[in-house]
ZASE-833070 format. One record per residue (C-alpha): residue in one letter; x, y, z. Coordinates in Angstrom, 2 decimals, padded with zeros to 5 digits, always signed. Each point is the difference from the previous one (the first is absolute). Layout:
// ZASE-833070
<node dodo="A" X="X" Y="Y" Z="Z"/>
...
***
This chain:
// ZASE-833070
<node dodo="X" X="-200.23" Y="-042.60" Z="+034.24"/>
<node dodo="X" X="-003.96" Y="+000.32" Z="-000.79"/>
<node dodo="X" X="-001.02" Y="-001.19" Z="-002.92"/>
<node dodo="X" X="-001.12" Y="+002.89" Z="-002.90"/>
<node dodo="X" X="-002.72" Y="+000.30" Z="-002.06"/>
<node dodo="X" X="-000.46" Y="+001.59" Z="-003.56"/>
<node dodo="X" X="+000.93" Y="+003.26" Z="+001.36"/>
<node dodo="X" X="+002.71" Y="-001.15" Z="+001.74"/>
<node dodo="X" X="-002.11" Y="+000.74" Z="+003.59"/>
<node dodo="X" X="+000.72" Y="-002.31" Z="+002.66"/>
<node dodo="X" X="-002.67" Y="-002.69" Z="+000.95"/>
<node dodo="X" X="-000.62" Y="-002.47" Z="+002.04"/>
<node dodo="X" X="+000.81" Y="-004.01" Z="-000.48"/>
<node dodo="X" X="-002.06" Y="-001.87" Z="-002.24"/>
<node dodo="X" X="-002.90" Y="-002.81" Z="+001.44"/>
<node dodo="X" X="-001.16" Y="-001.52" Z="-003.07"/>
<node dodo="X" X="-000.71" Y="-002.82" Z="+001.66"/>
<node dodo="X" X="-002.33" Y="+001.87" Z="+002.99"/>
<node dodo="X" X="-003.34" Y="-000.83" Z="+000.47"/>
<node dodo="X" X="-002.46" Y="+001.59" Z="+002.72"/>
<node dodo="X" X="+000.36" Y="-002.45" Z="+003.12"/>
<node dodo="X" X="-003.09" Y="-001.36" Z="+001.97"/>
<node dodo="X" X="-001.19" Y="+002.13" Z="+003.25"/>
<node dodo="X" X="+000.43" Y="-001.26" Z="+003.02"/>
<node dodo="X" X="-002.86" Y="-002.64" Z="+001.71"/>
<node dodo="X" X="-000.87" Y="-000.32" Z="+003.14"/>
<node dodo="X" X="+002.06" Y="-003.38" Z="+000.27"/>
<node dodo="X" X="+002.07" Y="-001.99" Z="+003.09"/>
<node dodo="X" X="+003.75" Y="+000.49" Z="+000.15"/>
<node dodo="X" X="+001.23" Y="-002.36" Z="+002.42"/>
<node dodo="X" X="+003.37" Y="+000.59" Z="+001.85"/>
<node dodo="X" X="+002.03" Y="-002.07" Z="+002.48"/>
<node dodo="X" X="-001.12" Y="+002.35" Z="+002.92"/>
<node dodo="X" X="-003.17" Y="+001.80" Z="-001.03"/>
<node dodo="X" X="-002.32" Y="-000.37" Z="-003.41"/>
<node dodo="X" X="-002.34" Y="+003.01" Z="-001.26"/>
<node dodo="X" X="-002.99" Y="-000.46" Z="-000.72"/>
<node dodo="X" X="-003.14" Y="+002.04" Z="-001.51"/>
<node dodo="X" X="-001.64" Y="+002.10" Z="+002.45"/>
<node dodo="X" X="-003.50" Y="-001.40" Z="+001.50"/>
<node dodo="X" X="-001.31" Y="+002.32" Z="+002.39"/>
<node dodo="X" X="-001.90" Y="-002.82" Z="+001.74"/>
<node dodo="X" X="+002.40" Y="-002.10" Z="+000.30"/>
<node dodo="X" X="+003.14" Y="+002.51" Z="+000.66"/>
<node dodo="X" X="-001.29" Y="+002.87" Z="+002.20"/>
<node dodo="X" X="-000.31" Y="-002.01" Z="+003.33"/>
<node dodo="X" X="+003.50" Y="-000.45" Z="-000.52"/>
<node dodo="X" X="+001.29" Y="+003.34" Z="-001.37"/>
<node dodo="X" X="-001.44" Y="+001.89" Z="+002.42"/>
<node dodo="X" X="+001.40" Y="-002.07" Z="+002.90"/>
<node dodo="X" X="+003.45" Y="+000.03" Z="-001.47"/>
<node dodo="X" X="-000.51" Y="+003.95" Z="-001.16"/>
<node dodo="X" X="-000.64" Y="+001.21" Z="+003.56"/>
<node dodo="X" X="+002.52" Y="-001.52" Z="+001.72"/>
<node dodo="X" X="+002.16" Y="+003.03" Z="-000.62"/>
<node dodo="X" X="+000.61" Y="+002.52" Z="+002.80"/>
<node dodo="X" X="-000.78" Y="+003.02" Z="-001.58"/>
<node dodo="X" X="-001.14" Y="+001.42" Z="-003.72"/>
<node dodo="X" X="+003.08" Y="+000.61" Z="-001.41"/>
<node dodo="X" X="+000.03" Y="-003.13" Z="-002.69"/>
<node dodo="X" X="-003.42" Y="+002.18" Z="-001.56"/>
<node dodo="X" X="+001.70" Y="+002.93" Z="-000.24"/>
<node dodo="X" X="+001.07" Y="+000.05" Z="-003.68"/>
<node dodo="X" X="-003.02" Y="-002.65" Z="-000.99"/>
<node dodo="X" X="-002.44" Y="+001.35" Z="-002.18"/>
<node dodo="X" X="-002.77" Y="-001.35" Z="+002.24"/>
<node dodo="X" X="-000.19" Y="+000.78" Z="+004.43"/>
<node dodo="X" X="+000.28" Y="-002.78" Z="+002.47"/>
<node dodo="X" X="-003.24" Y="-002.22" Z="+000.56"/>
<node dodo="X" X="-001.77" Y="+001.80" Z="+002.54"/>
<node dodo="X" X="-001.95" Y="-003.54" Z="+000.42"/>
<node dodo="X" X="-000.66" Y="-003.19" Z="-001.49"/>
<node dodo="X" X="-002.55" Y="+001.14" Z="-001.73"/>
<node dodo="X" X="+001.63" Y="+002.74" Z="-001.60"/>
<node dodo="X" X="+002.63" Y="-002.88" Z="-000.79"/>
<node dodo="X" X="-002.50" Y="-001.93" Z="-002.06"/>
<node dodo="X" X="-001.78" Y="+002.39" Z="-001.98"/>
<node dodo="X" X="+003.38" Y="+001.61" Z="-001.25"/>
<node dodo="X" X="+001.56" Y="-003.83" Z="-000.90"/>
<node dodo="X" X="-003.76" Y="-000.70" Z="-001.47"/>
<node dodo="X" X="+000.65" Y="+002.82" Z="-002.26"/>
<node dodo="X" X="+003.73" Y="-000.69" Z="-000.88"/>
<node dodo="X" X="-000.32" Y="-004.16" Z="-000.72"/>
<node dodo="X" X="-002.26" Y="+001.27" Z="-003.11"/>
<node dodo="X" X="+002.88" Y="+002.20" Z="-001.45"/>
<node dodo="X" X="+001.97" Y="-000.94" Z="-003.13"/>
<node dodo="X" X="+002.04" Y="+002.72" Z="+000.20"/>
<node dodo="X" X="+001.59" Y="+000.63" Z="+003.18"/>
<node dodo="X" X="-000.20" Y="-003.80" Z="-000.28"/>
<node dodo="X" X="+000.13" Y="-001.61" Z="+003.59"/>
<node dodo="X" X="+001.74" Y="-002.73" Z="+001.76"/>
<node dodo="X" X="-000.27" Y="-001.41" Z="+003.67"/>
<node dodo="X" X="+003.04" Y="-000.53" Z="+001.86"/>
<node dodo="X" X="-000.20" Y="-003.75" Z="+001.27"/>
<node dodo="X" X="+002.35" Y="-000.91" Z="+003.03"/>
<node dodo="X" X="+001.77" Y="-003.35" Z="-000.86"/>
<node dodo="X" X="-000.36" Y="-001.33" Z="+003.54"/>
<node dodo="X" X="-003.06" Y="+001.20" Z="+001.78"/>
<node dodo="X" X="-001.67" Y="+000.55" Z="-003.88"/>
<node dodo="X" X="-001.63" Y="+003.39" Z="+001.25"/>
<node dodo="X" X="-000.18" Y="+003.20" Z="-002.06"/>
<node dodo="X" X="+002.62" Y="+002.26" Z="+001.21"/>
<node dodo="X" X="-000.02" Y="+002.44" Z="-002.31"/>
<node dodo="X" X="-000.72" Y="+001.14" Z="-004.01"/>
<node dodo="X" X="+001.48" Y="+001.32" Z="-003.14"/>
<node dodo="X" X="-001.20" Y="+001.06" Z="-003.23"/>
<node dodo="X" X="+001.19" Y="-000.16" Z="-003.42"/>
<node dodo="X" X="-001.39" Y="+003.38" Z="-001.77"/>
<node dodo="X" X="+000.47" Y="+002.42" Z="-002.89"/>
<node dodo="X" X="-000.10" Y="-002.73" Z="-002.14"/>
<node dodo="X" X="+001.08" Y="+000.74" Z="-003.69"/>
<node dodo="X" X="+000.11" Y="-003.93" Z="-001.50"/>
<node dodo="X" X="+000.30" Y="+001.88" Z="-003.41"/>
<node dodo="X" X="+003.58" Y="+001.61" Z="+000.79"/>
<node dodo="X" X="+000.73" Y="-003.18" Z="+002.73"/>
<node dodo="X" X="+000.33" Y="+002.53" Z="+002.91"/>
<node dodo="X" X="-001.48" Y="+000.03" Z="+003.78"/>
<node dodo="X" X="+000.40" Y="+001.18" Z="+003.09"/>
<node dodo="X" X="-000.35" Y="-001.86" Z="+003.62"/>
<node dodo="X" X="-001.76" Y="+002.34" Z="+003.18"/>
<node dodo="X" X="-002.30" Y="+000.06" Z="+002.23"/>
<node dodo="X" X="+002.41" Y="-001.83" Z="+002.37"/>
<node dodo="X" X="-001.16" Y="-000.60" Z="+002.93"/>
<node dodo="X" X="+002.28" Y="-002.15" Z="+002.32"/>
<node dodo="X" X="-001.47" Y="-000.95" Z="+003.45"/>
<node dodo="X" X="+002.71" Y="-000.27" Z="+002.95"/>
<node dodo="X" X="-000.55" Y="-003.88" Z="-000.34"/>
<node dodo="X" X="+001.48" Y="+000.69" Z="-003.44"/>
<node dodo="X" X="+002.29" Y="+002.52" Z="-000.39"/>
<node dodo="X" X="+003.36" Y="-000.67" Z="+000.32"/>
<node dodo="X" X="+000.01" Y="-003.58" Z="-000.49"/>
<node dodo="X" X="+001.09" Y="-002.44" Z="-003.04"/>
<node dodo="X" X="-003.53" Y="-000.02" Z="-000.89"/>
<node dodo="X" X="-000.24" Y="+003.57" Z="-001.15"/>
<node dodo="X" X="+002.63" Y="-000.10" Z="-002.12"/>
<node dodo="X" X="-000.91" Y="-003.08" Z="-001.62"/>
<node dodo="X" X="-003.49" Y="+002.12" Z="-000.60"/>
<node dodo="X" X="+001.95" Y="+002.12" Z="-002.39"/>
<node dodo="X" X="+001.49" Y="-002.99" Z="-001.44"/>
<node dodo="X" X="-002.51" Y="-001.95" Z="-000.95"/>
<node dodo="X" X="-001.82" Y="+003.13" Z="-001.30"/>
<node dodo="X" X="+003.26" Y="+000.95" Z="-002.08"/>
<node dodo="X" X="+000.43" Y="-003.36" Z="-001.31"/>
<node dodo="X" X="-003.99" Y="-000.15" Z="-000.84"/>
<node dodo="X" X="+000.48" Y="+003.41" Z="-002.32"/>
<node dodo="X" X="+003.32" Y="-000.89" Z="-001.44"/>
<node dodo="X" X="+000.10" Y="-004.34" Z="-000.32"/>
<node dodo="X" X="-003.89" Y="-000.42" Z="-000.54"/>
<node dodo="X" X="-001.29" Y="+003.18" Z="-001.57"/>
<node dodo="X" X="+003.16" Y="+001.45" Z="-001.93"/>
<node dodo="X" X="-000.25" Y="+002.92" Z="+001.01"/>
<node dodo="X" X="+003.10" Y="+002.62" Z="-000.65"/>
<node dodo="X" X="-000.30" Y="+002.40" Z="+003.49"/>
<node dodo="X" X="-001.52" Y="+000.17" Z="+003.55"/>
<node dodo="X" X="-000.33" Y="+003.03" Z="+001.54"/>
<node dodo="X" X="+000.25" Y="+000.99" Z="+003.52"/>
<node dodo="X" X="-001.41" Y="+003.38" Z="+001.03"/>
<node dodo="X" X="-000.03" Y="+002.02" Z="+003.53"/>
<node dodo="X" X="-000.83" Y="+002.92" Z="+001.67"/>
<node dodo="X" X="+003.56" Y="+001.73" Z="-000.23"/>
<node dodo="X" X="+000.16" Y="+000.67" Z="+003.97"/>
<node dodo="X" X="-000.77" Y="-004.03" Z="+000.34"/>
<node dodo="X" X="+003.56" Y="-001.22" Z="+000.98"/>
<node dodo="X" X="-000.58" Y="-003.46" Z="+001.21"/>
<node dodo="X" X="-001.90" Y="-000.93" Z="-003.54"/>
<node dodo="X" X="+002.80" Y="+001.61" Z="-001.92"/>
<node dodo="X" X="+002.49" Y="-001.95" Z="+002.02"/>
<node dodo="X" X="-001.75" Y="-003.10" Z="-000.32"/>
<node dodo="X" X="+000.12" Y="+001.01" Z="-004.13"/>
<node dodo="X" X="+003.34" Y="+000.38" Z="-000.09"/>
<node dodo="X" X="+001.13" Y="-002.74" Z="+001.95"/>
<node dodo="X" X="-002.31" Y="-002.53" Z="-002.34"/>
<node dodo="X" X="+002.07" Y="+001.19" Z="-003.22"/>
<node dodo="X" X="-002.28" Y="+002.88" Z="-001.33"/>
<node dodo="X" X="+001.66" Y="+002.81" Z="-001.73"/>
<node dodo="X" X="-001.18" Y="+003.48" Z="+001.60"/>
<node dodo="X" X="-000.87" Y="+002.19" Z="-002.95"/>
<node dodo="X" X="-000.87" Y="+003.40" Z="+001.29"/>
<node dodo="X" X="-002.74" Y="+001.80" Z="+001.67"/>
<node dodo="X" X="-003.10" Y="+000.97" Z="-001.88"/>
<node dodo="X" X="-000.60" Y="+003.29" Z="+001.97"/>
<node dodo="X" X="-003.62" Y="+000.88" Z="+000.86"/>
<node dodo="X" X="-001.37" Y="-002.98" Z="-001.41"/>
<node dodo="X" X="-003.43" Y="-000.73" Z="+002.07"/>
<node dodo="X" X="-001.62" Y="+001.52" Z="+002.57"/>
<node dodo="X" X="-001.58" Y="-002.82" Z="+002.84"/>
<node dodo="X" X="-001.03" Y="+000.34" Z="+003.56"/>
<node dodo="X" X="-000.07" Y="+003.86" Z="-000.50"/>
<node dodo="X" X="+003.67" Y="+000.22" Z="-000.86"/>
<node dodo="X" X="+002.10" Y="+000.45" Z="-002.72"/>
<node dodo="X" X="+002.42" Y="-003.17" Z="-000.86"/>
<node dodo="X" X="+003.51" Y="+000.06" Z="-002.16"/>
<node dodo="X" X="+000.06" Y="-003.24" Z="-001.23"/>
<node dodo="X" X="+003.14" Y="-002.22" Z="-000.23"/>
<node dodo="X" X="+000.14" Y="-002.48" Z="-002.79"/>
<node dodo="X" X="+001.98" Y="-003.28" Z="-000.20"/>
<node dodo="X" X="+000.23" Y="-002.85" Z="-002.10"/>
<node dodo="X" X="+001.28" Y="-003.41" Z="-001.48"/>
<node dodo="X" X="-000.16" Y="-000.72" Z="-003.04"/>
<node dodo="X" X="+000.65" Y="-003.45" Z="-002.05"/>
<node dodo="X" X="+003.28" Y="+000.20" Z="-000.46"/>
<node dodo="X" X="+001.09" Y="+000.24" Z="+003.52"/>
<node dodo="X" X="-002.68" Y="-002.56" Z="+001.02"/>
<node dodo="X" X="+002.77" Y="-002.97" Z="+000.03"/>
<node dodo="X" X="+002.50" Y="+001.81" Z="+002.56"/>
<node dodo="X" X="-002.91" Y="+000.15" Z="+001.89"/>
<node dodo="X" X="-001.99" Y="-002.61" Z="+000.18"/>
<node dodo="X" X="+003.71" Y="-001.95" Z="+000.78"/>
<node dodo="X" X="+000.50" Y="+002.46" Z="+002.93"/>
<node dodo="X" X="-003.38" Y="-000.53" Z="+001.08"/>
<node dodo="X" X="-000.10" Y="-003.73" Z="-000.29"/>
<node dodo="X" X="+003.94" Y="-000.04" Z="+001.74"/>
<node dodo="X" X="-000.98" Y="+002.35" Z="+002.99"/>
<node dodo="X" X="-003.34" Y="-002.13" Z="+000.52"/>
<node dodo="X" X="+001.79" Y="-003.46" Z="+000.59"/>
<node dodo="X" X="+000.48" Y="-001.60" Z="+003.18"/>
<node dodo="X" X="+003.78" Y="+000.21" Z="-000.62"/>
<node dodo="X" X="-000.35" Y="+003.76" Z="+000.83"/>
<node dodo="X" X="-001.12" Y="+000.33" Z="+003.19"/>
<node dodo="X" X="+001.16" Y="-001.16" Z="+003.21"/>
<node dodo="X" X="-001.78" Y="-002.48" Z="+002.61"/>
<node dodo="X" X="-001.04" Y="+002.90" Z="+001.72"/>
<node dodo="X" X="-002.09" Y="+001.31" Z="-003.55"/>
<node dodo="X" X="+003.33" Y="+003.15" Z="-000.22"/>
<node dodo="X" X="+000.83" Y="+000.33" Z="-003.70"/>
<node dodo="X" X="+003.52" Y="-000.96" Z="-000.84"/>
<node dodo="X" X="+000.29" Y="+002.37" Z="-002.71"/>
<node dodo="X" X="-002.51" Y="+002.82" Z="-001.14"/>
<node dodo="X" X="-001.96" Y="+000.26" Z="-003.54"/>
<node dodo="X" X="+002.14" Y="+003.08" Z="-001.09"/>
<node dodo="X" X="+003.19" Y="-002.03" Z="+001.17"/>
<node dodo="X" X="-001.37" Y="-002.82" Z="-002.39"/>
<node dodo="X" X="-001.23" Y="+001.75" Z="-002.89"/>
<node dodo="X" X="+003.07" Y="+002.38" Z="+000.14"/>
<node dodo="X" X="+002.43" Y="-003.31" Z="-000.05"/>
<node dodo="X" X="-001.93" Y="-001.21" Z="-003.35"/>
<node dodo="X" X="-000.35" Y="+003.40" Z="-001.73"/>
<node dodo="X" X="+004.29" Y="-000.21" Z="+000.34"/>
<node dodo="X" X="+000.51" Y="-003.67" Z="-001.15"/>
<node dodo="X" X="-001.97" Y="+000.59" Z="-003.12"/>
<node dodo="X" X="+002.53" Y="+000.16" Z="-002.79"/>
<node dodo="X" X="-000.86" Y="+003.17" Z="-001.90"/>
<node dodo="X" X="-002.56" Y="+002.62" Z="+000.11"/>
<node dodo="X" X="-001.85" Y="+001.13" Z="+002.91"/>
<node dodo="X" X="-004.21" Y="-001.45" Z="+000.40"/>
<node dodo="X" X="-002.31" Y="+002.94" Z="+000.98"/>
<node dodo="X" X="+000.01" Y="-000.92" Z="+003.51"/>
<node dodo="X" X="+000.53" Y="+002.59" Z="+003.14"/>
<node dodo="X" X="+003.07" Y="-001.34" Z="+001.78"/>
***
């Protein structure tokens, strides 16, 4: 039951004890198989660029605010202009093994006052995507915003007709919320925007799933998961005595 107030409306819980958190910096997380790092257009676009157009075809720009690099050049001057933003805030994908940029990701939206954010601008090269390494991207970004910073929810938004990034939402543990119809207009089109999140209290199912799926005990010589993320998460979310954490499952 919510709690009431003096006219016996319901309200939301208490936070005496809250306190606007610190932004986000443009800091190093360092993982097992990749680390982010903040953008330098200098040093990064050699390597973005590379990794970006190995792709055989468009279709990974398609719901990205921004069109494919045309040419290095264009490459530059765009991550020139994007390593001095504070808010999208970006990060360079670093490969663990060959320590080349494969991709980015931005922390944006930032409201440090309510502890709330949202991750975008994802943009996964085919060296990256579907590896280990991009899903320990989101997990050292969620465990940044929830373990360092304090924050209480991380957002996740998409183009409504972008299944593949609501998939990949879903099967990290964010909770679909509904679609904000109409919400922006970009690249001459209207966009319905889905919204997802986690939020604090779900972060420990999660960052246990995430840590559990990531081991080496999970996956097979041959690099084959044993047992997926939702399998994992699903199997925690169960054991837990009482009460469900708001995690999708």
């Amino acid at each position: 039951m919510p709690r009431l107030n003096e006219f016996d409306q319901p309200i939301g819980d208490a936070l005496p004890h809250w306190s606007p958190r610190s932004r986000p910096q443009h800091t190093t997380l360092q993982g097992q198989f990749c680390r982010l790092e903040p953008l330098d257009a200098k040093h990064h676009a050699a390597d973005l660029f590379s990794a970006l157009s190995l792709a055989p075809d468009d279709r990974d720009w398609t719901y990205l605010a921004v069109e494919k690099f045309g040419s290095f050049e264009a490459a530059l001057a765009y991550l020139e202009a994007m390593q001095i933003s504070q808010d999208p805030l970006f990060f360079a994908v670093i490969d663990g093994q060959t320590q080349n940029a494969v991709g980015y990701v931005t922390l944006m939206r930032i409201d440090s006052a309510s502890g709330v954010v949202e991750v975008g601008n994802i943009n996964c090269s085919a060296v990256l995507q579907r590896t280990v390494a991009a899903t320990e991207v989101q997990y050292l970004l969620m465990k940044y915003i929830f373990e360092n910073l304090g924050y209480r929810r991380l957002e996740w938004k998409c183009d409504s007709f972008n299944a593949p990034s609501r998939r990949a939402a879903l099967r990290l543990g964010f909770c679909f919320e509904g679609i904000f119809r109409r919400a922006m207009v970009y690249k001459g089109r209207s966009r319905d925007t889905a919204w997802f999140s986690i939020t604090d209290d779900g972060w420990p199912v999660i960052k246990a799933s995430l840590e559990t799926w990531m081991s080496s005990d999970n996956f097979e010589p041959d690099g084959m998961q044993r047992v997926s993320l939702a399998d994992i998460r699903q199997r925690l979310v169960a054991s837990m005595p009482a009460g469900r954490p708001s995690v999708q499952q």
